[in-house]
N, CA, C and O atoms as a GROMACS GRO file, in nm:
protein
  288
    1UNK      N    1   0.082  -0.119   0.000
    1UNK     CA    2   0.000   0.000   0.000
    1UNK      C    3   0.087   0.126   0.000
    1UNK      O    4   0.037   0.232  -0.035
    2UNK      N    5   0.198   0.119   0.033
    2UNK     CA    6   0.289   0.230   0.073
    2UNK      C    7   0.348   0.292  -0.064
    2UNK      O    8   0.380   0.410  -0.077
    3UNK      N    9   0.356   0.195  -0.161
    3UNK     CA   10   0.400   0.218  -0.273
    3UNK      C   11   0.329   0.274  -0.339
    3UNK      O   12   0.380   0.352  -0.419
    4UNK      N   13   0.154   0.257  -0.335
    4UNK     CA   14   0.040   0.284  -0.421
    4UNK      C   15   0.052   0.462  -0.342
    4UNK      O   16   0.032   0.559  -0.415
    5UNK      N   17   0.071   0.474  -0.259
    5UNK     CA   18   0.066   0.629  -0.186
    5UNK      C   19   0.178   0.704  -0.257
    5UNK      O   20   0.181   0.805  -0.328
    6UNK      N   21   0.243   0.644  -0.226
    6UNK     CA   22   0.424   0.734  -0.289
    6UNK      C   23   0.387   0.765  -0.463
    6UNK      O   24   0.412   0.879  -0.504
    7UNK      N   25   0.347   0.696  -0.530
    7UNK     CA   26   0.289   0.673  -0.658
    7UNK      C   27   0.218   0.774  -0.697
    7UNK      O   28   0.215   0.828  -0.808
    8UNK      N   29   0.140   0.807  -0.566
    8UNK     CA   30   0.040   0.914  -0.587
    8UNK      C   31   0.056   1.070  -0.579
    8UNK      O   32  -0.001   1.164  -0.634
    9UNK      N   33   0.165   1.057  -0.483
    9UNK     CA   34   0.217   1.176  -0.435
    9UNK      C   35   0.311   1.189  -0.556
    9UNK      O   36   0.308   1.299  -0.612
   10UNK      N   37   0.374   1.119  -0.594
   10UNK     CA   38   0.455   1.176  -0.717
   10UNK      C   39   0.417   1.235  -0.855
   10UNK      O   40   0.467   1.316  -0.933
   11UNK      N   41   0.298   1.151  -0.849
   11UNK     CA   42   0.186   1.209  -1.004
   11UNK      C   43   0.097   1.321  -0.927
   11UNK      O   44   0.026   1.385  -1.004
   12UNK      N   45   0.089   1.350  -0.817
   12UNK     CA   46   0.019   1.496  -0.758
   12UNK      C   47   0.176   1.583  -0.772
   12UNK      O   48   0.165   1.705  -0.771
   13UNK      N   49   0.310   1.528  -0.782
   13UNK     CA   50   0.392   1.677  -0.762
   13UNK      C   51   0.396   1.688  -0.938
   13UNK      O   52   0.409   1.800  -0.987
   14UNK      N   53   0.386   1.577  -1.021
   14UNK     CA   54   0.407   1.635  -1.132
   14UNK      C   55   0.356   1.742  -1.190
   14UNK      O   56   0.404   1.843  -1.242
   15UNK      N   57   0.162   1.668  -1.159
   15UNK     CA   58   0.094   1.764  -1.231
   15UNK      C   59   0.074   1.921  -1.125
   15UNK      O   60   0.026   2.019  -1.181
   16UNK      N   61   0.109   1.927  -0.998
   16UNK     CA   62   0.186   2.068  -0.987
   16UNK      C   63   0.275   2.120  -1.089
   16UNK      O   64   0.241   2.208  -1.168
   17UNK      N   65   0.360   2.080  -1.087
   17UNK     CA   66   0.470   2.077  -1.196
   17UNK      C   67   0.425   2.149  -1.339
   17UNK      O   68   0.482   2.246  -1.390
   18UNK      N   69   0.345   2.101  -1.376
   18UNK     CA   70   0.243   2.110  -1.528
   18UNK      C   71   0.193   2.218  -1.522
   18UNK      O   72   0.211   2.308  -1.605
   19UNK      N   73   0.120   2.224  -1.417
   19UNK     CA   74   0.021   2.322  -1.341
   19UNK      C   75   0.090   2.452  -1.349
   19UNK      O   76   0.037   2.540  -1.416
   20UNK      N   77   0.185   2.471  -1.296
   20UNK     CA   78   0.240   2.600  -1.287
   20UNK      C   79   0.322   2.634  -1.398
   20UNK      O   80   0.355   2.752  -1.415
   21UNK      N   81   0.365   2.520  -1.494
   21UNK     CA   82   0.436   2.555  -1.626
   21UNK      C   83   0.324   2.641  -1.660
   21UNK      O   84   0.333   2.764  -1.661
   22UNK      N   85   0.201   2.565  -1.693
   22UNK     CA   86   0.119   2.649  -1.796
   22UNK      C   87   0.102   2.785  -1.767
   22UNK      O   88   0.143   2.880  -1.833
   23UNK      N   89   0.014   2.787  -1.625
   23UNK     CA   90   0.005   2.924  -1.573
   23UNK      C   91   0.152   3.005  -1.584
   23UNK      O   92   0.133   3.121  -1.547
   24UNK      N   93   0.224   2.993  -1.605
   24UNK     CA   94   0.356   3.075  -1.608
   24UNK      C   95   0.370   3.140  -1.755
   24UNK      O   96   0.451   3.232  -1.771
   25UNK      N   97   0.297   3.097  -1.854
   25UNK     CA   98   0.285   3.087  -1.938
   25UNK      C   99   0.196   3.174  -2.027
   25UNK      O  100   0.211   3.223  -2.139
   26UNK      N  101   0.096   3.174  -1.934
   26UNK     CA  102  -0.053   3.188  -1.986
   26UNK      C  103  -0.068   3.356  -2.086
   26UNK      O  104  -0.140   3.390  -2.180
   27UNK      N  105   0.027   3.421  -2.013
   27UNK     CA  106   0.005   3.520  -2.035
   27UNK      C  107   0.083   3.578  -2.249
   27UNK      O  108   0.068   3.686  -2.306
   28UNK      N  109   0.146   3.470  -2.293
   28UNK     CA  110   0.223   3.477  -2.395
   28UNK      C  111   0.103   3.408  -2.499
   28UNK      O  112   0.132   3.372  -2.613
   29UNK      N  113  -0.020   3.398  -2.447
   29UNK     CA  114  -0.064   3.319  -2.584
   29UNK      C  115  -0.158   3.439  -2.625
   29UNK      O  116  -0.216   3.517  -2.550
   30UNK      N  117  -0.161   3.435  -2.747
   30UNK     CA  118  -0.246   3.593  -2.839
   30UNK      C  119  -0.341   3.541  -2.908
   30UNK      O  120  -0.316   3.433  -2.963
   31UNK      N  121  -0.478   3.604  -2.924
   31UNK     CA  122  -0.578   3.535  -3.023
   31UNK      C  123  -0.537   3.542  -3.112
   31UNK      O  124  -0.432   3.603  -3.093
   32UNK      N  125  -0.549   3.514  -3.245
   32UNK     CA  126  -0.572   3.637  -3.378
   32UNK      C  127  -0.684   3.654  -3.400
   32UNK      O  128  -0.771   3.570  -3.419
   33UNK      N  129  -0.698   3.836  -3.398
   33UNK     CA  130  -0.844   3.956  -3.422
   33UNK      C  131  -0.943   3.887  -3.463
   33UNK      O  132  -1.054   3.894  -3.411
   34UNK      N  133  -0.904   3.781  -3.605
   34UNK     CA  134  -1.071   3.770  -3.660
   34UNK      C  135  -1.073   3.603  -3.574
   34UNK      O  136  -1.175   3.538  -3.548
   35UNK      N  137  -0.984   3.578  -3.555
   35UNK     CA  138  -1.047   3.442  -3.450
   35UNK      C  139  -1.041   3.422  -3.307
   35UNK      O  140  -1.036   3.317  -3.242
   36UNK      N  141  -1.043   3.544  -3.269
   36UNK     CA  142  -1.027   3.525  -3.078
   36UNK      C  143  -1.112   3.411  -3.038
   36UNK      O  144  -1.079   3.307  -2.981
   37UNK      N  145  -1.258   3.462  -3.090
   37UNK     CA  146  -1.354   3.396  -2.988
   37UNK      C  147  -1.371   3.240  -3.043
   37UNK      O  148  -1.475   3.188  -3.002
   38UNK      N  149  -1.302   3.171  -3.115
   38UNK     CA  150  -1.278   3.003  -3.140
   38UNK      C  151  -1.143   2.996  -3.074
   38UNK      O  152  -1.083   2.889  -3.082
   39UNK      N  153  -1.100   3.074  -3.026
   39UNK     CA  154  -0.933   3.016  -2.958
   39UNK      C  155  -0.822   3.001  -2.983
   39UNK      O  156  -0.725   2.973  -2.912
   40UNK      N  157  -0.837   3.029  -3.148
   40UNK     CA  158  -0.716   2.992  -3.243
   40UNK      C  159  -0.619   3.102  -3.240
   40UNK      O  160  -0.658   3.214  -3.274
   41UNK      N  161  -0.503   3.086  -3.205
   41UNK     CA  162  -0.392   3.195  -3.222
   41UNK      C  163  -0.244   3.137  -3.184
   41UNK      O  164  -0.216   3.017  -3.192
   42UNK      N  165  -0.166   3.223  -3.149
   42UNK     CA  166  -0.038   3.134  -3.123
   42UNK      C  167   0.012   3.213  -2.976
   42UNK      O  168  -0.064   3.292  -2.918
   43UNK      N  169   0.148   3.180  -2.926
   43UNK     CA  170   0.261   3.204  -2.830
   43UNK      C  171   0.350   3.257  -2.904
   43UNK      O  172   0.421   3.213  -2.995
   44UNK      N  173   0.333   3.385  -2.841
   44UNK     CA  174   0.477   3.474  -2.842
   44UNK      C  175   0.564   3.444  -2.827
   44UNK      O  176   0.571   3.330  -2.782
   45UNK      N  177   0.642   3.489  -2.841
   45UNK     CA  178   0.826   3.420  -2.827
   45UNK      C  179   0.891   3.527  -2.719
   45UNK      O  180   0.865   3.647  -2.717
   46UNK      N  181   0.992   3.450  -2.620
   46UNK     CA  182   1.017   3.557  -2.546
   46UNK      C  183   1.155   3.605  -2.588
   46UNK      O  184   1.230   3.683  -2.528
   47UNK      N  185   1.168   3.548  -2.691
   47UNK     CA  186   1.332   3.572  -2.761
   47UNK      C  187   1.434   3.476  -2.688
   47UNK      O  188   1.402   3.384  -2.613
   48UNK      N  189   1.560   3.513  -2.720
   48UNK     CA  190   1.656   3.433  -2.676
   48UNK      C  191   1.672   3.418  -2.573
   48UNK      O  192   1.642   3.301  -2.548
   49UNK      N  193   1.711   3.480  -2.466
   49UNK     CA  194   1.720   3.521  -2.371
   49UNK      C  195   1.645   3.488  -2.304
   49UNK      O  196   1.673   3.459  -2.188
   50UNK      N  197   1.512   3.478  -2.356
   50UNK     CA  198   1.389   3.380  -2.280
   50UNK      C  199   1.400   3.266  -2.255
   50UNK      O  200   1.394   3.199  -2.152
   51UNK      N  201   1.423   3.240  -2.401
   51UNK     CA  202   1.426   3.080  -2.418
   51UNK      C  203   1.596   3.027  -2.324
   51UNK      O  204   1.598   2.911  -2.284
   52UNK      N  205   1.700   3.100  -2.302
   52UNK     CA  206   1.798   3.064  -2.257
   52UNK      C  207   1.798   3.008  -2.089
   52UNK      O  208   1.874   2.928  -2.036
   53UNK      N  209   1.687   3.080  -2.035
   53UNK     CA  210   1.636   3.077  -1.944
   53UNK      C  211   1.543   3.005  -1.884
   53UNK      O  212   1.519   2.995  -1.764
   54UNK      N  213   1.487   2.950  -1.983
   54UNK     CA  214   1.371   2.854  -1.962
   54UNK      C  215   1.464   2.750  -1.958
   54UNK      O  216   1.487   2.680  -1.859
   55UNK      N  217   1.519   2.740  -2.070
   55UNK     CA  218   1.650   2.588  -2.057
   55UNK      C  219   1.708   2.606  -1.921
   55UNK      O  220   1.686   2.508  -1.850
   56UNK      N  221   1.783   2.712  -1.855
   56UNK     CA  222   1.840   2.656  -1.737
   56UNK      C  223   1.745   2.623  -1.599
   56UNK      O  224   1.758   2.558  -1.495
   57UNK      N  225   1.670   2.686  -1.644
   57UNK     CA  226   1.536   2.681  -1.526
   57UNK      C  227   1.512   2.488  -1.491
   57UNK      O  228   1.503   2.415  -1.393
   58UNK      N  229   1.510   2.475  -1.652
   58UNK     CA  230   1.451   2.343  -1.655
   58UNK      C  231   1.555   2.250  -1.678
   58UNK      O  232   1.506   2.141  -1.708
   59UNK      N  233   1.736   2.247  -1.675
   59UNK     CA  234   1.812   2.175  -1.623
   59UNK      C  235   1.823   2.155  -1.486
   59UNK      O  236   1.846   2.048  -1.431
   60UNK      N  237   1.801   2.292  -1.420
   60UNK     CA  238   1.808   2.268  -1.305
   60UNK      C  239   1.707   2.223  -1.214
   60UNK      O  240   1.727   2.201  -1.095
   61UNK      N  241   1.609   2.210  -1.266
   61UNK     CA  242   1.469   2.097  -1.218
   61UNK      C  243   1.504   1.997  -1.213
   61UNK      O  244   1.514   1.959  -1.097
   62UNK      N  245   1.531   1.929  -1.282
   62UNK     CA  246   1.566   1.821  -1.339
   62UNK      C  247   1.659   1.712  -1.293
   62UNK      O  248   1.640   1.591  -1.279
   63UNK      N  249   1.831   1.837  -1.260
   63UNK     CA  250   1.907   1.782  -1.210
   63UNK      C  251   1.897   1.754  -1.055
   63UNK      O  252   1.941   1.659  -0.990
   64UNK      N  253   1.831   1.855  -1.018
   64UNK     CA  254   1.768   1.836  -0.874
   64UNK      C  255   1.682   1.715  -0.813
   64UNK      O  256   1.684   1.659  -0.703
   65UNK      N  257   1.590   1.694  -0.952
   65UNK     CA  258   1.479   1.520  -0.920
   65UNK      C  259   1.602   1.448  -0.892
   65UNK      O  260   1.627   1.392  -0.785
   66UNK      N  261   1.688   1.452  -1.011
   66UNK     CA  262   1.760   1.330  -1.043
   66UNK      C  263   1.823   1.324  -0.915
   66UNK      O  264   1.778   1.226  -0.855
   67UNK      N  265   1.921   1.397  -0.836
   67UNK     CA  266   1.959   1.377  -0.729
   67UNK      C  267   1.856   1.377  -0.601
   67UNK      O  268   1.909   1.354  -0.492
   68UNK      N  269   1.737   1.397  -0.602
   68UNK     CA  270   1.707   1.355  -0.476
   68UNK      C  271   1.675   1.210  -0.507
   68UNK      O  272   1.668   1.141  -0.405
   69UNK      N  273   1.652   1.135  -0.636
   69UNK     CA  274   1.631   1.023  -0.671
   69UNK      C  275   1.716   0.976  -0.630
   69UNK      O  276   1.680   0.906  -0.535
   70UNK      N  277   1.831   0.970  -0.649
   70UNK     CA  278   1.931   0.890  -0.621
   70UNK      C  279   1.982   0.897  -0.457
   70UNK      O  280   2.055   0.816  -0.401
   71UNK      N  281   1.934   0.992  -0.410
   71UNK     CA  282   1.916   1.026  -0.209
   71UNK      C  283   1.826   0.928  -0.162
   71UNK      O  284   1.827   0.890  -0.045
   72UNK      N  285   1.739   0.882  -0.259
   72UNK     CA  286   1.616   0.832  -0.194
   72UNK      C  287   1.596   0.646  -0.184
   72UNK      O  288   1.496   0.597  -0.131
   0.00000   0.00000   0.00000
């Protein structure tokens, strides 16, 4: 049973995880004028510098699981 819990708690931190990607996010997506109200549009780009950032953000997530994985 202990395993079925731990299991659970780990797919509840992911989709935290998910959860706050998107919302972090939310604010970069644009309708286009003649199609707002169907939903269709795209994500802005935050340029390089964005994107350079998002990469270390998300090595260092990462490398962090991996080592408490291996703590654990």
């Amino acid at each position: 049973m202990k395993s079925n819990d731990s299991s659970l708690r780990g797919e509840a931190d992911v989709f935290q995880d998910l959860l706050a990607d998107a919302l972090a996010i939310q604010d970069r997506f644009v309708a286009e004028p003649r199609l707002k109200t169907t939903g269709i549009g795209h994500l802005k780009s935050r340029g390089v510098e964005g994107l350079k950032q998002d990469a270390a953000e998300l090595a260092a997530k990462y490398l962090k699981r991996r080592v408490e994985a291996k703590l654990a």
